[in-house]
MDAnalysis code that builds the backbone (N, CA, C; Angstrom):
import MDAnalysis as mda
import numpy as np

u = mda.Universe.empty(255, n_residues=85, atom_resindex=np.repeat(np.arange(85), 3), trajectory=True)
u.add_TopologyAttr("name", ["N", "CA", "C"] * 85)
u.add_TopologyAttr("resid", np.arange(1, 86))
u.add_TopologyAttr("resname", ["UNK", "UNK", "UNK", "UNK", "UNK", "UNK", "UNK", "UNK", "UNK", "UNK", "UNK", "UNK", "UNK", "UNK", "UNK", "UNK", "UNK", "UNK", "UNK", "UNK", "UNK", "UNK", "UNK", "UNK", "UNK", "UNK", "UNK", "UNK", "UNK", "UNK", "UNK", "UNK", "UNK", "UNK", "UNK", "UNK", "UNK", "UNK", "UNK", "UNK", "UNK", "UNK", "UNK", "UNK", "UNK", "UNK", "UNK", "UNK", "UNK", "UNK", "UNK", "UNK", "UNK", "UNK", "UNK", "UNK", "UNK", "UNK", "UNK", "UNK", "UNK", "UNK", "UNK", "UNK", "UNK", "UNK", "UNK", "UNK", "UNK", "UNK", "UNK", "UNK", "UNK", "UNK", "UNK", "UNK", "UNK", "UNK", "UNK", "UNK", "UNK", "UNK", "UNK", "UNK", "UNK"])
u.atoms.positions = np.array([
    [21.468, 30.354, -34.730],
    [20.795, 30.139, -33.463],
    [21.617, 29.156, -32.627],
    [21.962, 29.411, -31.253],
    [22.802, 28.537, -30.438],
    [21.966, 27.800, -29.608],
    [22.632, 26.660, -28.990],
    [21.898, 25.965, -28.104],
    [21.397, 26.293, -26.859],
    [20.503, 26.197, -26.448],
    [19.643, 26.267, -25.180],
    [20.672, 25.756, -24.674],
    [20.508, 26.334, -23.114],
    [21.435, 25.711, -21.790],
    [20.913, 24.470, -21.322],
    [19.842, 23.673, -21.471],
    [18.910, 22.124, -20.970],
    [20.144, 21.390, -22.267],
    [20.015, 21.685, -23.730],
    [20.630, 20.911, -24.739],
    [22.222, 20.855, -24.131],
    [22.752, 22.031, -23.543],
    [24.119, 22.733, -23.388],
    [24.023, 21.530, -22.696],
    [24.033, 21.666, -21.367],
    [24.003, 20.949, -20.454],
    [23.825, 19.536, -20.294],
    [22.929, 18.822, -21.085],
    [22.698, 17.823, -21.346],
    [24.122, 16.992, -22.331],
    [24.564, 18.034, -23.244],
    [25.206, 17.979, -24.352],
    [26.762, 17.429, -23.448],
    [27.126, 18.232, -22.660],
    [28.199, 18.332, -21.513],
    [28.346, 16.920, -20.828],
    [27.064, 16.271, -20.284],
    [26.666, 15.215, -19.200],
    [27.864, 14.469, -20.047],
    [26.553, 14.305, -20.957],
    [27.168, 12.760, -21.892],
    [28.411, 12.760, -22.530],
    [28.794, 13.951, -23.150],
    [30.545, 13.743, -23.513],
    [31.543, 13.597, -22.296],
    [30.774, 14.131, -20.539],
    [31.710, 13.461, -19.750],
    [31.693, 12.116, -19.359],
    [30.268, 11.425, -19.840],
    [30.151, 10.175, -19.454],
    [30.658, 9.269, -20.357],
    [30.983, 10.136, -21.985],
    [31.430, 8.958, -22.766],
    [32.841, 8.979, -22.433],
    [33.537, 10.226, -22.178],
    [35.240, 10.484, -22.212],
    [35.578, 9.735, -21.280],
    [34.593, 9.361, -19.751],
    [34.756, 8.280, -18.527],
    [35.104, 7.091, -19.313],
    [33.603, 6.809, -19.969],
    [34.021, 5.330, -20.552],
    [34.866, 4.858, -20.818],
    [34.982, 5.653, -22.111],
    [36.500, 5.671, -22.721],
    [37.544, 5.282, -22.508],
    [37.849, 6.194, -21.523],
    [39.303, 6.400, -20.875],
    [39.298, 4.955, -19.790],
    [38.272, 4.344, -19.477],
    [38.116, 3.566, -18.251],
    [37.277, 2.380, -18.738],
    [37.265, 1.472, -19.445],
    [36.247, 0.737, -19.820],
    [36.697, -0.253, -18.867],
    [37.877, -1.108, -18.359],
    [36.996, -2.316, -17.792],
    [36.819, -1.908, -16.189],
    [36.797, -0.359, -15.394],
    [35.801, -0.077, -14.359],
    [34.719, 0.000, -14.944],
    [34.563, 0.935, -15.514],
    [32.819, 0.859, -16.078],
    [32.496, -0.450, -16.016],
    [32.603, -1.662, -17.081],
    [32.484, -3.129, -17.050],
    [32.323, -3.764, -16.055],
    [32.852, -3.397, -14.690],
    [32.843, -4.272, -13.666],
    [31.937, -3.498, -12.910],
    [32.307, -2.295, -12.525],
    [31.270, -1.203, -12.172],
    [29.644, -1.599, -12.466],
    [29.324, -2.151, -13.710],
    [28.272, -2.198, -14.422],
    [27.117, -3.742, -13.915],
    [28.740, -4.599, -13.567],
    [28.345, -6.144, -13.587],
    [27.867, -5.965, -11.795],
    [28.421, -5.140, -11.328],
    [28.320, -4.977, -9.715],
    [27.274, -4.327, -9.221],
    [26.952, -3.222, -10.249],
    [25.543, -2.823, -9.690],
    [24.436, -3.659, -10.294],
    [24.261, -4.710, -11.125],
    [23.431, -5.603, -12.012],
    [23.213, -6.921, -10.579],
    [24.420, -6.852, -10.633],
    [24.440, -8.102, -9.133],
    [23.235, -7.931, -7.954],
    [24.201, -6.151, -7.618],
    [23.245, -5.700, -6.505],
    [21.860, -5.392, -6.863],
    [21.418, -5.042, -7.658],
    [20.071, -4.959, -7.806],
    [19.652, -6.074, -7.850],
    [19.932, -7.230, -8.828],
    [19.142, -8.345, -8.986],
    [19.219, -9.361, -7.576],
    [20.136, -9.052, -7.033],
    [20.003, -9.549, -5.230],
    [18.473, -9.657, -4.655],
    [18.076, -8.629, -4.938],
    [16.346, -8.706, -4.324],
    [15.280, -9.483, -4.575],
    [15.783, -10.445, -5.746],
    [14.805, -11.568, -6.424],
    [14.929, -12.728, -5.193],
    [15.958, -12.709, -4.299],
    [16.140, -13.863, -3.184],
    [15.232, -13.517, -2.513],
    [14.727, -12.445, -2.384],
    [13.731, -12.119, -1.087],
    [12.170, -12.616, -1.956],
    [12.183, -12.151, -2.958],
    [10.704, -12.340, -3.858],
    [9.768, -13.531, -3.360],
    [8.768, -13.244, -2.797],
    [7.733, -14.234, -2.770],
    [6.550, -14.050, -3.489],
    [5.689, -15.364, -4.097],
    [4.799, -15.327, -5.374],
    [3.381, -15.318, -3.848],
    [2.610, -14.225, -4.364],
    [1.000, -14.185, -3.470],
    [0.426, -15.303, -5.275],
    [-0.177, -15.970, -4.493],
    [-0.823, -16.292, -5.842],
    [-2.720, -16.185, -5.525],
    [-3.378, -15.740, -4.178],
    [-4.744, -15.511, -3.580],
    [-4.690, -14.416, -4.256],
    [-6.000, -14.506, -5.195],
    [-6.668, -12.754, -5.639],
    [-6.994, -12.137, -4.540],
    [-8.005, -12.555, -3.446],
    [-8.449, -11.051, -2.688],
    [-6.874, -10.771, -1.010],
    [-5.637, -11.436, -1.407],
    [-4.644, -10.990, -0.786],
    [-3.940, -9.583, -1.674],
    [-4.107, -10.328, -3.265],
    [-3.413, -9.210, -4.282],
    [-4.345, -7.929, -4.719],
    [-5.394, -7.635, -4.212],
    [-6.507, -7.043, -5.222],
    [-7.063, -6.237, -3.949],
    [-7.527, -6.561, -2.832],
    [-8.025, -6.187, -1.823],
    [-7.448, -5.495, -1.032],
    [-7.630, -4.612, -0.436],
    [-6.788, -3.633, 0.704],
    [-6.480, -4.605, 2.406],
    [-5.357, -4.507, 2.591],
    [-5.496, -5.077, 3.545],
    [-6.002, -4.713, 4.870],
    [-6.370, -5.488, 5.655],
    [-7.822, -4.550, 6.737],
    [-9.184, -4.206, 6.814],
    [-9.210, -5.076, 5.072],
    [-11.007, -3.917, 5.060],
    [-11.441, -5.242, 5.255],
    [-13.064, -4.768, 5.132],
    [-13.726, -5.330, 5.623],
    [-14.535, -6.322, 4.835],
    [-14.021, -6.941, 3.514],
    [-14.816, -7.831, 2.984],
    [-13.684, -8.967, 2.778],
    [-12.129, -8.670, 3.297],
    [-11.192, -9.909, 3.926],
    [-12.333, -10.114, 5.095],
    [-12.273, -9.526, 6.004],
    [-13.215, -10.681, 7.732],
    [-14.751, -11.030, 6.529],
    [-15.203, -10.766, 5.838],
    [-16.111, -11.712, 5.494],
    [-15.849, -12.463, 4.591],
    [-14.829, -12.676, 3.682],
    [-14.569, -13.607, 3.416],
    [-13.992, -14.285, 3.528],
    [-13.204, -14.330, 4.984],
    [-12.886, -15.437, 6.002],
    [-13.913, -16.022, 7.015],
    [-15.380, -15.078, 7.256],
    [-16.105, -15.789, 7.768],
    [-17.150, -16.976, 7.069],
    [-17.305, -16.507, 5.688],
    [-18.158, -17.467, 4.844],
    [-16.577, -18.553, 4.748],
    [-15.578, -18.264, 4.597],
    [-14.938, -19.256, 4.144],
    [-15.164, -20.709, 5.634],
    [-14.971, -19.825, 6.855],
    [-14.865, -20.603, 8.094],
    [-16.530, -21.163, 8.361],
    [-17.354, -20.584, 8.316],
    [-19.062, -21.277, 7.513],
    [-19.617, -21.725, 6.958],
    [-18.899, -21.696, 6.028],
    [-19.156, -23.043, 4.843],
    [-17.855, -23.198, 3.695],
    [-17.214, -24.255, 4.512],
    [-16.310, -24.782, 3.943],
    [-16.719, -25.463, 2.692],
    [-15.986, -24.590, 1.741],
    [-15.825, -25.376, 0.001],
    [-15.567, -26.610, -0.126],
    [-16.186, -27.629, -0.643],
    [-15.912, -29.387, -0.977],
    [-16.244, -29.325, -2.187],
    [-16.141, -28.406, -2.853],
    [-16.275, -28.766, -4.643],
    [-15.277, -29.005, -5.393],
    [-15.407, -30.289, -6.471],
    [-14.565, -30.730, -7.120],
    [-14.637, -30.404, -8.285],
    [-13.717, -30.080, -8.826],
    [-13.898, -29.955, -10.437],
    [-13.329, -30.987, -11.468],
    [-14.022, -31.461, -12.577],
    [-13.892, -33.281, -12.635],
    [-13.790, -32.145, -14.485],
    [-12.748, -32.363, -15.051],
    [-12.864, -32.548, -16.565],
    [-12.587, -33.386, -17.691],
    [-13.851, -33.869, -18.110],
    [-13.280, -34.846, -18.713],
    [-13.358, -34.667, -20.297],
    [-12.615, -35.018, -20.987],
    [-12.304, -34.394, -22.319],
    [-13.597, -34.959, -23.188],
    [-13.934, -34.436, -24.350],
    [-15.286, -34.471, -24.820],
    [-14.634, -35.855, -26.411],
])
């Protein structure tokens, strides 16, 4: 029984990707370190939400305006005091 053309094919990819290697290891290597760079570039932009109903809530609906209006209505002054037992 011979191989399916998905195995064929598949089979093909990777002996051209290893014979690349191979034949070429320190492009690959640098190749490798350059796209690692560029991707991880996007962590400069990263900002932390740390508000649940900013992360959890849809933005626009309608229980953000009420819970910016109870927030602007009765402003929270509770303290939380722990003291070890």
């Amino acid at each position: 029984m011979g191989l399916g053309a998905i195995e064929r094919c598949l089979e093909n990819f990777f002996e051209k990707v290893g014979r690349g290697v191979g034949t070429h290891p320190i492009k690959t290597l640098v190749g490798s370190v350059v796209f690692t760079i560029a991707c991880g570039g996007g962590f400069a932009f990263l900002s932390s939400e740390t508000r649940p109903e900013k992360q959890w809530v849809p933005a626009g609906s309608l229980a953000l305006e009420h819970n910016d209006y109870v927030s602007a209505t009765w402003p929270g002054n509770a303290r939380f005091n722990f003291f070890p037992a």
